[in-house]
C-alpha positions in Angstrom: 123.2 122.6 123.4 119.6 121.2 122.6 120.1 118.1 121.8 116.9 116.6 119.3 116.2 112.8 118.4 114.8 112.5 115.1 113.6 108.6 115.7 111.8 108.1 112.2 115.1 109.7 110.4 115.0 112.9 108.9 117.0 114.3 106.0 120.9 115.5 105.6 120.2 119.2 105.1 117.7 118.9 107.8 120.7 117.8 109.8 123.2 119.8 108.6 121.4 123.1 109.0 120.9 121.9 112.8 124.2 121.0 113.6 124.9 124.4 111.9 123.4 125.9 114.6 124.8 124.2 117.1 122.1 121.5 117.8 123.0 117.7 118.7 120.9 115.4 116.3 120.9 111.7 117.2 119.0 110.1 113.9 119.2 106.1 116.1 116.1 104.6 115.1 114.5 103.7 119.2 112.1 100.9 119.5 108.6 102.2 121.1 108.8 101.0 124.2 112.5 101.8 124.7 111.6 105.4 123.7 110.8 106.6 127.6 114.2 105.1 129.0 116.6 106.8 125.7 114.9 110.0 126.3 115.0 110.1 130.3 119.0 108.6 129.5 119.9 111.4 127.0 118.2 114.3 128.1 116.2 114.9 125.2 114.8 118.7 124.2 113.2 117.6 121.1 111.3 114.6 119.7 111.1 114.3 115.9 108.5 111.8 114.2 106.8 110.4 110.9 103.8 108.2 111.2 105.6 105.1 112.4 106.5 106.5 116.2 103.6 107.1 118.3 103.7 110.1 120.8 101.0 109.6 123.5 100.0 110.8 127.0 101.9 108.5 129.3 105.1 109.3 127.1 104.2 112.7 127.2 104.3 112.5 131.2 107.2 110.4 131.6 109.9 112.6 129.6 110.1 115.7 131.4 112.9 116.8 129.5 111.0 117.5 126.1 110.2 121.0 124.7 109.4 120.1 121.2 107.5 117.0 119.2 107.8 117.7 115.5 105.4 115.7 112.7 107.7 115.3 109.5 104.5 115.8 107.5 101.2 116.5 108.0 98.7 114.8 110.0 99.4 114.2 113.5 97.2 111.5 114.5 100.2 110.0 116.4 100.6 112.5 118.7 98.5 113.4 121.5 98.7 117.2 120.3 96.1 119.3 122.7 98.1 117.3 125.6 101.3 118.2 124.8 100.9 121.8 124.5 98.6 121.6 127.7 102.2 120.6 128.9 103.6 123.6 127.4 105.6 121.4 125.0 106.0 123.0 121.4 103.9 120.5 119.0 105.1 121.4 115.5 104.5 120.0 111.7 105.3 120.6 108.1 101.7 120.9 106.4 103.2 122.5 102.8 106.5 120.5 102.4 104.7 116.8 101.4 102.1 118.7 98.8 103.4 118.0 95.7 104.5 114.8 96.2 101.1 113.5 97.8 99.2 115.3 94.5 101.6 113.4 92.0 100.8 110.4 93.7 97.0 110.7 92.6 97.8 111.1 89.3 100.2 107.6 89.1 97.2 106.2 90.4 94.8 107.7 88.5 96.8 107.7 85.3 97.6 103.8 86.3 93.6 103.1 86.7 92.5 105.0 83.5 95.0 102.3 81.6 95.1 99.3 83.4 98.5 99.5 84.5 97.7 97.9 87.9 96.2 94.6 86.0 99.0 94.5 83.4 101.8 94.9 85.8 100.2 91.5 87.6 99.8 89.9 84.5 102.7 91.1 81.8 105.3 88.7 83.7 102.9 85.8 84.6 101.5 85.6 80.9 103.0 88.6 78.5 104.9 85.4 76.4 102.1 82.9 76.2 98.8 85.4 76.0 100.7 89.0 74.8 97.2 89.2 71.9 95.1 88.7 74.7 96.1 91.6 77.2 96.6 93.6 74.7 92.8 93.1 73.5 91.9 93.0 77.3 93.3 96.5 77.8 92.2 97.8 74.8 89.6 99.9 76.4 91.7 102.7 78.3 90.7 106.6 79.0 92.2 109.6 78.8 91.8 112.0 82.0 91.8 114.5 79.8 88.0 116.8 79.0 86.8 114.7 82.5 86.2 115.7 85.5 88.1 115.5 89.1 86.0 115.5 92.2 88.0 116.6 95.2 86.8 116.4 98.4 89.0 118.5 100.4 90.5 121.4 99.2 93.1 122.4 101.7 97.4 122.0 100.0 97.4 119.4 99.1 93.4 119.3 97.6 95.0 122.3 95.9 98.0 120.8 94.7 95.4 118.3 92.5 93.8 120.4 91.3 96.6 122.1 89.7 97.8 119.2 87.9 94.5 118.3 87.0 94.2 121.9 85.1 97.6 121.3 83.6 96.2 118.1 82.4 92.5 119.7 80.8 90.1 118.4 83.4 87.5 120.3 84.7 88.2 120.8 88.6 85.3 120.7 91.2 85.7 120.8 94.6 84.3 120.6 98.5 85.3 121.5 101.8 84.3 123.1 104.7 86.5 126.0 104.8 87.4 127.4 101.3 84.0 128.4 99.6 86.2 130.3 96.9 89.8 129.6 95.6 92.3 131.2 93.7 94.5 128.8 92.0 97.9 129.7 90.4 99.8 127.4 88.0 103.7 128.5 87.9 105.2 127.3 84.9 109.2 126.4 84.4 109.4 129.9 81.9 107.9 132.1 84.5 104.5 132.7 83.0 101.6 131.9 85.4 97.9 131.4 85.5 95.2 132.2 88.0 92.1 129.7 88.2 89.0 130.8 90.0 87.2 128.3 91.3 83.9 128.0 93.4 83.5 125.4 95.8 80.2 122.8 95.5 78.1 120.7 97.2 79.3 117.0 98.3 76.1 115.6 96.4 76.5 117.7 93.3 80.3 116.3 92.8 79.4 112.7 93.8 77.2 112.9 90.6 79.2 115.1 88.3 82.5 113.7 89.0 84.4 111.3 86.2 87.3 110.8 89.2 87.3 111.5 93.0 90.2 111.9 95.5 89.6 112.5 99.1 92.2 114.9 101.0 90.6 115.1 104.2 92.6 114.8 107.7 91.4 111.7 109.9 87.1 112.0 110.8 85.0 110.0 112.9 83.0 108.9 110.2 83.0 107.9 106.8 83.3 110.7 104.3 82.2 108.0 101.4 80.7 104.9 102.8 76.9 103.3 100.9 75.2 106.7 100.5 77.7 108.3 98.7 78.6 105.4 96.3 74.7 105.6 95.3 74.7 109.0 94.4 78.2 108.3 92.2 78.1 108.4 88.1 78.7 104.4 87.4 82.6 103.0 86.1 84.0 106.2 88.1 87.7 105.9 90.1 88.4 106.5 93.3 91.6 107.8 94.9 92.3 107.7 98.1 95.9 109.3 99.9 94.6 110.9 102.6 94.1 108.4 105.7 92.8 105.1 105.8 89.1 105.1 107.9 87.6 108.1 105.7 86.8 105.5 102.8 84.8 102.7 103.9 86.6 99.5 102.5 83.8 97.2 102.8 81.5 99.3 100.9 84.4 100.3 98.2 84.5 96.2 97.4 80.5 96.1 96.9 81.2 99.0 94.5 84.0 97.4 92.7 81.9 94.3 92.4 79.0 95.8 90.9 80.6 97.8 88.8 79.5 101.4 90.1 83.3 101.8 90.6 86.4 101.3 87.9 88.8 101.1 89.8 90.8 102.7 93.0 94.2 104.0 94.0 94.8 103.3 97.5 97.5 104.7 99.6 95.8 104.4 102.9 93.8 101.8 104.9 91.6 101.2 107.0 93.5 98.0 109.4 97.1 100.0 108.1 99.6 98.4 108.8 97.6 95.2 107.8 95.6 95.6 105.1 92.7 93.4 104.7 93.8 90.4 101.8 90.4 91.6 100.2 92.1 94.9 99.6 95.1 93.6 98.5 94.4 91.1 96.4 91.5 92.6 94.3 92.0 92.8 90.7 90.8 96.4 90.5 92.3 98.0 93.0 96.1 99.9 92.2 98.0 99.8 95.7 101.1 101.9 97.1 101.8 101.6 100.7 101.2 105.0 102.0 104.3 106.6 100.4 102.6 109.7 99.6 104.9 112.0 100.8 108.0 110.1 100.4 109.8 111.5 97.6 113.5 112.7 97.9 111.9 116.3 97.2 109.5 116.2 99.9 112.0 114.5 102.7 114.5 117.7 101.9 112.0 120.2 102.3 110.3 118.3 105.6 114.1 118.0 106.9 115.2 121.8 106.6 111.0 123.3 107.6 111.8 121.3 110.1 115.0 122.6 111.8 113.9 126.2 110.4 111.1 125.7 112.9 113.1 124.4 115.9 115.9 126.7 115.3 113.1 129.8 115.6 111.6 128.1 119.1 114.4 127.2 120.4 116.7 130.7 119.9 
């Protein structure tokens, strides 16, 4: 029986449909550096993460026992991937489970930045008694997302799963990436009709200028993707989303922005020093924070759980 250690938890029909199948699941949370000992100990086939356990090289070579390290999501910046299968150990992830829930994230934030709701939510309880007439004038000025448009930069699931609630909504939709230079997009609606967008990817610079609202879905880069240059080029009082992964929005930069007006506001689920956040992040009156809980919704953690142990039951029989 294999037995699998799913260390950053992993949901009950995940487990069940693995024990169904005669798998052992241990779910004990294992502190880093205890990891190499309660593997070696327990004789582990299979290592399952999120982002907070870190799967590296030396862990890799010390735990001889381990066929399989699964990624409850979708980046896998934790594990030392092109190692592991140079090991012949199974690397596996869940890139379509988290979509949804990472797509309706943007829109709390955006919906949150277009009316203030970051600001009022500091405010209503310090002040909502004494100075109710004066937040109410100092909101006064919200948007509606509707008739703008949506920059994406990015347009692999999740990219995709924006822009489908951003057609639902009435914006216009442009996009960029590498890969998809044409997309079909389909809306499903609850009665069973459906829609089919096509859209046409464009130039970074173009949707920099066009864009009313920009999200970045990108997986970790070296550089950048918007640092000085690409704030220039921006329309001014535009929002910035960011839920992909701290380091491809330069922070420093996105303050001068902020400061100068060239940028509304910004939703920020990622950053760059995560798990410390800089205190000029966090404390900036513009800036609508969430603490990288893109894909945790009760929705997404059921379908990660049972991709999951569909994939290691496959590899594994």
């Amino acid at each position: 029986m294999a037995k699998i250690l799913a260390n950053d938890g992993i949901s009950e029909s995940g487990v069940e449909k693995l024990k169904s199948s005669g798998f052992e699941i241990i779910t004990t949370k294992v502190a880093q550096e205890q990891l190499e000992n309660f593997i070696n100990e327990h004789q582990i086939d299979g290592l399952l993460v999120r982002s907070a356990t870190e799967v590296r090289k030396n862990l890799i070579d010390a735990c001889p026992t381990l066929k399989l390290i699964g990624r409850g999501g979708v980046g896998m910046d934790n594990i030392d991937v092109d190692y592991a299968k140079s090991k012949n150990i199974n690397v596996i992830n869940t890139p379509a489970a988290s979509s949804s829930s990472v797509a309706e994230l943007v829109f709390a934030h955006l919906y949150g930045g277009v009316r203030f709701l970051y600001d009022a939510n500091r405010n209503m309880p310090l002040e909502g008694d004494s100075k109710f007439k004066q937040l109410k004038k100092s909101y006064a000025a919200g948007s509606e997302l509707r008739g703008k448009t949506i920059g994406i930069i990015g347009f692999g699931r999740i990219g995709q799963e924006v822009a489908k609630l951003a057609l639902g909504v009435g914006m216009k939709v442009l996009y960029t990436d590498l890969h998809n230079k044409e997309t079909e997009i389909n809306l499903d609606f609850y009665d069973g009709q459906k829609l089919t967008f096509k859209l046409a990817g464009s130039e970074l610079n173009s949707l920099l200028k066009e864009s009313n609202f920009i999200t970045i879905h990108v997986p970790a880069q070296q550089d950048y993707v918007i640092g000085k240059k690409e704030f220039s080029i921006m329309k001014d009082g535009v929002g910035i989303i960011n839920a992909a992964r701290g380091g491809t929005l330069d922070e420093v930069e996105l303050v001068n922005a902020l400061e100068s007006n060239k940028v509304a506001f910004a939703g920020l689920d990622v950053f760059e020093s995560e798990p410390n956040p800089e205190i000029k992040i966090l404390m900036h009156p513009n800036i609508s924070l969430t603490p990288h809980i893109g894909a945790a919704t009760a929705e997404a953690q059921d379908r990660i759980g049972l991709e999951l142990a569909e994939q290691i039951i496959k590899l594994f029989k």
